[in-house]
C-alpha positions as CSV (number, residue, x, y, z in Angstrom):
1,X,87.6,189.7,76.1
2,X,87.5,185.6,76.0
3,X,83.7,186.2,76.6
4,X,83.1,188.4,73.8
5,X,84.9,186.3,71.4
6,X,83.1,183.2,72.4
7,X,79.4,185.1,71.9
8,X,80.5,186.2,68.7
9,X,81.9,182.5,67.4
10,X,78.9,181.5,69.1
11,X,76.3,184.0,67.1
12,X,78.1,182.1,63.5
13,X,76.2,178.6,64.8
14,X,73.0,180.1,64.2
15,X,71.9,181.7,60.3
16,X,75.6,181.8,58.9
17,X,75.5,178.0,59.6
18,X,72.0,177.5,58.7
19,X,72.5,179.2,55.1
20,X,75.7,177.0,54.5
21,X,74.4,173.7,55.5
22,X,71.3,174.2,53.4
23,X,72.2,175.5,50.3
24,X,75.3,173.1,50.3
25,X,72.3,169.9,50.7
26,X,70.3,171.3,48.2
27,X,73.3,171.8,45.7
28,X,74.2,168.3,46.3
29,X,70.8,167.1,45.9
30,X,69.7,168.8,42.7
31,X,73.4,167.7,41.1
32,X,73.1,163.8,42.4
33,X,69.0,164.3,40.8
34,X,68.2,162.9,44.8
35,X,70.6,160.1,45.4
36,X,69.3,159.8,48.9
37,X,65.9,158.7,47.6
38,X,66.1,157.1,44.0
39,X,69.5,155.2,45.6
40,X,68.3,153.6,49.0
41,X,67.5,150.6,47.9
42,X,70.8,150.1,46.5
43,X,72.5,151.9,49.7
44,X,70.5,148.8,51.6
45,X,72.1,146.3,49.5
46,X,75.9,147.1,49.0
47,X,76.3,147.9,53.2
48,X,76.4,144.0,53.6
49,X,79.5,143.3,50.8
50,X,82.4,142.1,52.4
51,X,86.1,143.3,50.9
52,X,88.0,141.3,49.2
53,X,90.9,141.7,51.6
54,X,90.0,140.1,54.9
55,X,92.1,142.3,57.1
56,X,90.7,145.3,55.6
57,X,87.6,147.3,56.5
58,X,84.1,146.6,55.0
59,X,81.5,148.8,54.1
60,X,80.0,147.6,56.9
61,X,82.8,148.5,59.4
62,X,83.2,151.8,57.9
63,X,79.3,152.6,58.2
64,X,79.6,151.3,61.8
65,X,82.3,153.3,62.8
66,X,80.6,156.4,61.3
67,X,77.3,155.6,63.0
68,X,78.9,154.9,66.1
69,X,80.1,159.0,65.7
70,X,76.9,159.9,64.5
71,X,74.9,157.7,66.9
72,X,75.3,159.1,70.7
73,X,74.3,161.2,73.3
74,X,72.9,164.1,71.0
75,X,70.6,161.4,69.8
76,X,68.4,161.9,73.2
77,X,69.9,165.0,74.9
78,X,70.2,167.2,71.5
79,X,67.0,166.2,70.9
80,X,65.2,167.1,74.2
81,X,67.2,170.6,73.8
82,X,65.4,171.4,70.8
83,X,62.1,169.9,71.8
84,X,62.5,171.9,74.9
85,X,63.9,175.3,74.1
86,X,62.1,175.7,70.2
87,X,59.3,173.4,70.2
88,X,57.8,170.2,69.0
89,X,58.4,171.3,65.7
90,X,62.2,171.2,66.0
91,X,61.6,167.3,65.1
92,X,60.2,168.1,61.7
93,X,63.2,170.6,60.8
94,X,65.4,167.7,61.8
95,X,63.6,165.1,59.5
96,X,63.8,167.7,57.0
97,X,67.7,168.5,57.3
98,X,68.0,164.6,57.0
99,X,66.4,164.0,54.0
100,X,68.2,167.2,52.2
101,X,71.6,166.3,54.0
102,X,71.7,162.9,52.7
103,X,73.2,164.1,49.3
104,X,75.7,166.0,51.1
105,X,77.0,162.7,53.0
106,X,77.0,160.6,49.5
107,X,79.1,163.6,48.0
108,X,81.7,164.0,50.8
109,X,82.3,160.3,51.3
110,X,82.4,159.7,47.7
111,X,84.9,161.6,47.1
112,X,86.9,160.5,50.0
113,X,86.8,157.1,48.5
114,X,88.1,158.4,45.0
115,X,91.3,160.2,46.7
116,X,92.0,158.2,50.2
117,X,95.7,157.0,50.6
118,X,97.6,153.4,50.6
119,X,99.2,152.0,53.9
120,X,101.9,149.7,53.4
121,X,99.9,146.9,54.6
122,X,97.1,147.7,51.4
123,X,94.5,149.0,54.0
124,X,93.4,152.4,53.3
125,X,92.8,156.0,55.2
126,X,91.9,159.3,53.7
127,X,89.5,162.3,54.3
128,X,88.6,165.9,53.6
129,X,91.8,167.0,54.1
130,X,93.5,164.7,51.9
131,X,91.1,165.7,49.3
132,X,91.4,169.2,50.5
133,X,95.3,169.1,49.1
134,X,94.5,166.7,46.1
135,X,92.1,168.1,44.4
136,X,92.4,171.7,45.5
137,X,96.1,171.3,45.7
138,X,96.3,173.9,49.1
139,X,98.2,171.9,51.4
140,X,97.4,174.9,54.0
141,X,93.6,174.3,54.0
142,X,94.0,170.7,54.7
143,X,96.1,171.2,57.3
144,X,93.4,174.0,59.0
145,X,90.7,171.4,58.1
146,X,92.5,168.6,59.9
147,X,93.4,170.7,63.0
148,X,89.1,172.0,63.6
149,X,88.5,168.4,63.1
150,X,90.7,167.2,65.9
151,X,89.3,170.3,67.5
152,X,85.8,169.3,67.0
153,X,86.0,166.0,67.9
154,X,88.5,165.4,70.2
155,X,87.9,168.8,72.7
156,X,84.1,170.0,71.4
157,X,81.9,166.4,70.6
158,X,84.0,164.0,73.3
159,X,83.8,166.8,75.7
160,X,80.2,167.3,75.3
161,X,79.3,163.4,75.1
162,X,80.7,163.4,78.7
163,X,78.9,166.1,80.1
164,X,75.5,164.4,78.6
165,X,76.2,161.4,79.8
166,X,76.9,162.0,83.7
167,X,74.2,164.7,83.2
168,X,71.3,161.5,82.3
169,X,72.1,160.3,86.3
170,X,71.3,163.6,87.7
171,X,67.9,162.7,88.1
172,X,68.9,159.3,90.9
173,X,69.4,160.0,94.8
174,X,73.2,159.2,94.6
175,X,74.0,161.7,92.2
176,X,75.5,164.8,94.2
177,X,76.7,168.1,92.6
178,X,80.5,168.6,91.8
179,X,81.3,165.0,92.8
180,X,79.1,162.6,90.9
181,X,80.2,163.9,87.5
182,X,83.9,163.7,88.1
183,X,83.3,159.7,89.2
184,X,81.3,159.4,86.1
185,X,84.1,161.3,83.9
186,X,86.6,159.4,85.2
187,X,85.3,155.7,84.7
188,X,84.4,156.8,80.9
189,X,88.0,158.0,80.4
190,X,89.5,154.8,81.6
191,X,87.1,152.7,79.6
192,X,87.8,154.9,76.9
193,X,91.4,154.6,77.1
194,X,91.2,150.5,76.6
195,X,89.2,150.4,73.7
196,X,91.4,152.6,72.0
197,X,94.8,151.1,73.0
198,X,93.8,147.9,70.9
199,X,93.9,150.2,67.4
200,X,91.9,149.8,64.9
201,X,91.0,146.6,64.8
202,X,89.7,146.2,68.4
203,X,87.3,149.7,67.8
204,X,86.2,148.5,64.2
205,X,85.1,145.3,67.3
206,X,83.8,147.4,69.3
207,X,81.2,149.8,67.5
208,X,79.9,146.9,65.2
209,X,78.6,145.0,67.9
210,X,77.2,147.6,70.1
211,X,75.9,150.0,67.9
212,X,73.5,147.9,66.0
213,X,72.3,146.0,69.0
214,X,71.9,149.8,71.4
215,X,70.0,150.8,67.9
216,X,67.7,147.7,67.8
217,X,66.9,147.9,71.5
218,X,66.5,152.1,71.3
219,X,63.8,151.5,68.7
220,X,62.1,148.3,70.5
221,X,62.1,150.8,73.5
222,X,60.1,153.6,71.3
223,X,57.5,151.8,69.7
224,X,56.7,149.9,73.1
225,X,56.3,153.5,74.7
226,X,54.3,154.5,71.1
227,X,51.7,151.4,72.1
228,X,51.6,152.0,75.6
229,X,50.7,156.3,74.7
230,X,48.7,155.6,71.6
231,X,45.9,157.8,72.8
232,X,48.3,160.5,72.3
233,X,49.7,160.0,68.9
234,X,47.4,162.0,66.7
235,X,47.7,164.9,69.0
236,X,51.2,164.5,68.7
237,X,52.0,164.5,65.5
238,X,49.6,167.4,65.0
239,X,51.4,169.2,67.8
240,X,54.9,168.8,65.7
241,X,53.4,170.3,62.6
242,X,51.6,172.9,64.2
243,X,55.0,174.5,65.9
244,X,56.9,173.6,62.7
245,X,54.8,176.3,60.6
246,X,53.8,178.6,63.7
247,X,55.7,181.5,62.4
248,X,56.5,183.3,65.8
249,X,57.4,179.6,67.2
250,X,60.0,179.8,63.3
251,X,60.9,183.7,63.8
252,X,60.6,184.5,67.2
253,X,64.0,185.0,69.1
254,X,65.4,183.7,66.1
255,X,69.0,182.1,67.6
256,X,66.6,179.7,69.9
257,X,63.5,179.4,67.4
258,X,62.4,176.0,66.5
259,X,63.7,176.2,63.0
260,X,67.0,176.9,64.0
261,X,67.3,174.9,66.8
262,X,66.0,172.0,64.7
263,X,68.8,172.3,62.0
264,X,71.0,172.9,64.7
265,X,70.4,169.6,66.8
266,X,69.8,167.7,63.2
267,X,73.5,168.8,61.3
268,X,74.9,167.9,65.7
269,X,73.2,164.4,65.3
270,X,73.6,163.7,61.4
271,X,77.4,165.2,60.6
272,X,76.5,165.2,56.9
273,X,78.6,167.8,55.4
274,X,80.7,168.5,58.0
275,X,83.3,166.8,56.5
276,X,83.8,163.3,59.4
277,X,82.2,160.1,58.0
278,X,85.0,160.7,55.0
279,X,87.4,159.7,57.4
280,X,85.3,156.4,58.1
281,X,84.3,156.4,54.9
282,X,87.9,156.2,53.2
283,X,88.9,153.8,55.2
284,X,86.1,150.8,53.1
285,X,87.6,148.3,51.1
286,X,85.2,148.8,48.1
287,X,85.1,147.8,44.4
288,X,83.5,151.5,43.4
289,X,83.9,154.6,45.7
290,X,80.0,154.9,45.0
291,X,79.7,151.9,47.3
292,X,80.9,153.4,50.7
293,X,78.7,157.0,49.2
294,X,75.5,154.9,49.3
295,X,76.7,153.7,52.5
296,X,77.4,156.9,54.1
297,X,74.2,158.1,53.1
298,X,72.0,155.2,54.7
299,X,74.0,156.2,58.2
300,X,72.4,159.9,58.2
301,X,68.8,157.7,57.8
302,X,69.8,155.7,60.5
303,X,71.0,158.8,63.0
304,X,68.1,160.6,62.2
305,X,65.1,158.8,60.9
306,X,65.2,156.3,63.1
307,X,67.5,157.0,66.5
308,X,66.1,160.4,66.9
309,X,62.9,160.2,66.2
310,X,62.4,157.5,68.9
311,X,63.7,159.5,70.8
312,X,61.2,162.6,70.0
313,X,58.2,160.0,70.0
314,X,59.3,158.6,73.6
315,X,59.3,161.8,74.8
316,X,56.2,163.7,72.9
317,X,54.2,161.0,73.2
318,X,54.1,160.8,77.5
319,X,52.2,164.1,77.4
320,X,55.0,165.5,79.6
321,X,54.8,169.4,78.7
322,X,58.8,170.3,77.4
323,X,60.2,173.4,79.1
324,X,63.2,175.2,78.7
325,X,64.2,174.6,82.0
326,X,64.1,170.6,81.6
327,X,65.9,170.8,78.7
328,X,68.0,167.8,78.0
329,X,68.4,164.6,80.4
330,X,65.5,166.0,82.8
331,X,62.8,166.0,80.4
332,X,63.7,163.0,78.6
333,X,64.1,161.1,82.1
334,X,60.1,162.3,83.0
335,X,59.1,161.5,79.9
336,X,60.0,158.2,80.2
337,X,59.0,157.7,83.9
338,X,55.6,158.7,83.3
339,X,55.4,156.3,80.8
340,X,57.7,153.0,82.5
341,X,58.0,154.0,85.8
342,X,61.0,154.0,87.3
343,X,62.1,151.8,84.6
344,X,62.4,154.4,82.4
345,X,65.1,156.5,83.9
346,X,67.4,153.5,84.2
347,X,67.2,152.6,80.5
348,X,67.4,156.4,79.5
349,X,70.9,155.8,81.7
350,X,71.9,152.8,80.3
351,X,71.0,153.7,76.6
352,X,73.4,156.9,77.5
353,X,76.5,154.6,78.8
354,X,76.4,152.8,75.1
355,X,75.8,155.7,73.2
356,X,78.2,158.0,74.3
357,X,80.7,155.2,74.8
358,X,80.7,154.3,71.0
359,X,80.4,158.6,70.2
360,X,84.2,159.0,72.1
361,X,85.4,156.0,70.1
362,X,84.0,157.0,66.9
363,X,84.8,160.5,67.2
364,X,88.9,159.5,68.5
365,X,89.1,157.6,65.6
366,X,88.7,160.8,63.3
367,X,91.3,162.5,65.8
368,X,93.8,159.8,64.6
369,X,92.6,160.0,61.2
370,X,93.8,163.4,61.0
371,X,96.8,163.0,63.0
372,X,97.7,160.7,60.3
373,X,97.4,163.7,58.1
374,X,99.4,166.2,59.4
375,X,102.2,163.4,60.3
376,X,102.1,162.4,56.4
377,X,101.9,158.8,57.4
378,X,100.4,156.9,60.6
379,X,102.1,158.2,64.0
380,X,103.9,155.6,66.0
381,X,102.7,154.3,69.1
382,X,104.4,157.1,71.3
383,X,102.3,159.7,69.5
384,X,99.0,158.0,69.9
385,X,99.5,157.0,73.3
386,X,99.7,160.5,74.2
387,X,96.7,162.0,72.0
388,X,94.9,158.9,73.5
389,X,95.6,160.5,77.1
390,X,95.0,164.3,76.2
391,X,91.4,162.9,75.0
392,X,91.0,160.9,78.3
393,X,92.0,164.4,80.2
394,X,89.2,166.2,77.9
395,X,86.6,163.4,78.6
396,X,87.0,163.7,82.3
397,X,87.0,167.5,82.2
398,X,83.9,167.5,79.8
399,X,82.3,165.7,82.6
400,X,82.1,168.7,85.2
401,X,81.2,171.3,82.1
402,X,78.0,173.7,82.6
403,X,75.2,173.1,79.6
404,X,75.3,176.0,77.9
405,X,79.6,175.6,77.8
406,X,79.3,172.1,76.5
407,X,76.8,172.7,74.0
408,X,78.5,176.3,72.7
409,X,81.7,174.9,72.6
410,X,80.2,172.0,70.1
411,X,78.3,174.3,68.2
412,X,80.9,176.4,67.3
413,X,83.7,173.4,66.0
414,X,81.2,172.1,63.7
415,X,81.0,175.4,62.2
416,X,84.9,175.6,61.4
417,X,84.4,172.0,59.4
418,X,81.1,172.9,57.9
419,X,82.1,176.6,56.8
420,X,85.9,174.6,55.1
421,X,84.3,171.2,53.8
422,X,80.4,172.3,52.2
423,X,82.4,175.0,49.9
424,X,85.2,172.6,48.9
425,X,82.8,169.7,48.3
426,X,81.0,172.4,45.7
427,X,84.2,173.0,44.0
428,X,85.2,169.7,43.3
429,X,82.1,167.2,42.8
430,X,81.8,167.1,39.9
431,X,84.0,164.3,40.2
432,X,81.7,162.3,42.8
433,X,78.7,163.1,40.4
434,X,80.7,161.5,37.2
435,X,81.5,158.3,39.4
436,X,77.4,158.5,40.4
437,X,76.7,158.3,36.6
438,X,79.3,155.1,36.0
439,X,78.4,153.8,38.8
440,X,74.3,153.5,37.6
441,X,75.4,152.7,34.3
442,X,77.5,150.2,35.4
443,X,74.3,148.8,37.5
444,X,72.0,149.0,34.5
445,X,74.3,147.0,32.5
446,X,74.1,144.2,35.3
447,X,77.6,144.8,36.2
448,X,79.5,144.7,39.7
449,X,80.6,147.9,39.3
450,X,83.9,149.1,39.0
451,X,86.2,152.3,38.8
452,X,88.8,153.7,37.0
453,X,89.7,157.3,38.2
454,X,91.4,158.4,35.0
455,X,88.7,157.3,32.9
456,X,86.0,159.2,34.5
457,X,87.5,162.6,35.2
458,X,90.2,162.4,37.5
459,X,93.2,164.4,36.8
460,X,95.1,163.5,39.8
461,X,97.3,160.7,40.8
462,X,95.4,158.3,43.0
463,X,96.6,155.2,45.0
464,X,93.7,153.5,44.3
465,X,91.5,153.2,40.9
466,X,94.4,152.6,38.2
């Protein structure tokens, strides 16, 4: 009975998701006239503004935190899955989803900006599900919303970050079945557990120092391994496009073809749409809520553009033949031994300690985020001290999880978010896409911009933007 269930939540990851995710991005793209694009400049320059109240959280911070979700294990497992089970061509599918999903990440955050919440202390939190119950006004679908996103990222994404990450040392003579993975889950839950005892602050610490230095190094790592294979860059490159359009590689076995898969692995690595940068995202002391939209956006560039496609190019440019049975750590680990040596698996190892380190954090601090929800305020130290455990339990467990568990189990809490979050965003943007059009104006006219929510649209009370 569990069984069946579980195939069938499983068969809604595939077109159900697919048609959603899509024709949500493309909405948002056509309404925003392609934000992601004509904006990026801009997106580059607002990320480095600091808020005018130290203690709060900059754009900066808030795109950190977000990345640091966004940015982790699926970066270089996810990717080897779909390189390995639908093709080289999976790769373009995901640069594709990132471009069109970009719109969807300015929309969502946007309009968590425009309706996040007031602490006493003047910081500020917020999310889908606070604009779920603002702007929709059903109190019910935020609270659904903010129980599948501690679903999602507390049980399905940390879970699944553990498995990948003991998985990367499977490869190394000390690594023994049934024992090495429960050392590994272990250590990552205790480290886990004293990042996130120091609150906020210390994880807002955290992520912006590793994550852009693991980034920097990632892509230093790629474009060495691009020099060292350059003899085999046309034919790969040619071998992505050539699997992208092969239509039995696109239609054949459709749940694992390559433009599934592709999508799949790309809305996994990105998030855009799936309603959890918000919760980063409301958190940005800004002087326009377009600010931390522009900002959201650039992270899907970063997750995508640039994280996973080192990844891909490391791997496709080896000339190391991907097979479904090396799919994830084992063909990214030959890849990169082929091409480095023995060096290669060790940073493949080390690059998955940071990046699924900084993926638990990220992701806990959404858990909290919606905690804060449901509690109607903050929960006291008691509260989080327990959730904080529960997640330590889940990260050790994760650890010891078969592939295709870990992987389902993921697949299917994104869909919950994605299926509640793309719809909603529809409904109500037309409020991000009037703060879009101040926002330019403001711009044009030379102006710092800023916002007034009553004046452009807004019918609801806000504590910010009076």
């Amino acid at each position: 009975m569990l069984e069946t269930i579980y195939n069938f939540l499983l068969s809604l990851t595939n077109l159900p998701l697919a048609i959603v995710l899509l024709c949500g991005a493309l909405y948002f793209m056509i309404r925003t006239k392609f934000v992601q694009g004509r904006l990026l400049k801009e997106s580059i320059r607002v990320v480095m503004e600091k808020p005018k109240n130290r203690e709060s959280i900059s754009s900066f911070g808030a795109l950190m935190i977000s990345t640091a979700s966004r940015v982790g294990t699926g970066n270089i497992i996810g990717v080897s899955v779909a390189i390995c089970v639908g093709g080289p061509g999976a790769v373009f599918w995901m640069w594709l989803i990132a471009l069109i999903t970009g719109a969807s990440a300015f929309v969502e955050s946007t309009l968590a900006q425009i309706y996040k919440r007031k602490n006493p202390d003047g910081s500020s939190y917020g999310g889908p599900s606070f604009y779920i119950e603002t702007a929709c006004k059903s109190k019910f679908l935020a609270i659904v919303f903010a129980i599948a996103l501690i679903f999602t990222y507390g049980v399905g994404y940390n879970m699944l970050a553990s498995y990948n990450l003991q998985s990367a040392f499977e490869v190394f003579d000390f690594y023994k079945p049934g024992v090495t993975c429960w050392v590994f889950g272990g250590v990552v839950a205790i480290l886990f557990l004293f990042a996130m005892m120091g609150g906020n602050k210390r994880l807002v610490k955290t992520t912006g120092t590793l994550v852009p230095v693991m980034g920097v190094i990632y892509i230093g790592f790629a474009l060495i391994a691009l020099c060292i294979n350059y003899s085999n860059i046309p034919e790969m490159f040619g071998l992505i496009f050539r699997s992208a359009f092969d239509f039995e590689a696109i239609f054949g076995g459709f749940a694992g073809s390559v433009l599934i898969l592709g999508m799949k692995r790309g809305l996994y690595s990105n998030e855009a749409g799936i309603g959890s940068a918000p919760n980063a995202a409301a958190a940005a002391d800004v002087s326009h809520p377009v600010k931390q939209g522009l900002v959201q956006m650039l992270s899907v560039f970063i997750d995508t553009n640039l994280i996973c496609t080192a990844t891909a190019l490391m791997c496709l440019s080896s000339g190391i033949v991907p097979t479904a049975n090396a799919a994830g750590a084992p063909y990214v680990q030959a890849a990169l031994q082929s091409t480095f040596g023995m060096i290669g698996p060790y940073f493949i190892a080390a690059a998955m300690i940071l990046f699924a380190f900084t993926t638990l954090l990220g992701n806990f601090y959404y858990v909290e985020n919606s905690l804060s929800y449901i509690f109607g305020r903050r929960p006291g130290k008691a509260v989080l001290d327990f959730s904080r455990m529960i997640g330590a339990l889940l990260i050790l467990f994760g650890a010891a999880l078969q592939i295709d568990l870990a992987w389902g189990i993921a697949d299917i809490a994104q869909c919950i978010l994605a299926f509640i979050n793309i719809p909603v965003c529809i409904i109500i943007g037309g409020v991000a896409y009037r703060a879009l059009q101040n926002y330019v104006a403001q711009r044009k006219a030379g102006k710092d911009p800023t916002y007034i929510a009553s004046e452009n649209g807004v019918k609801e009370d806000t504590d910010f933007w009076k």
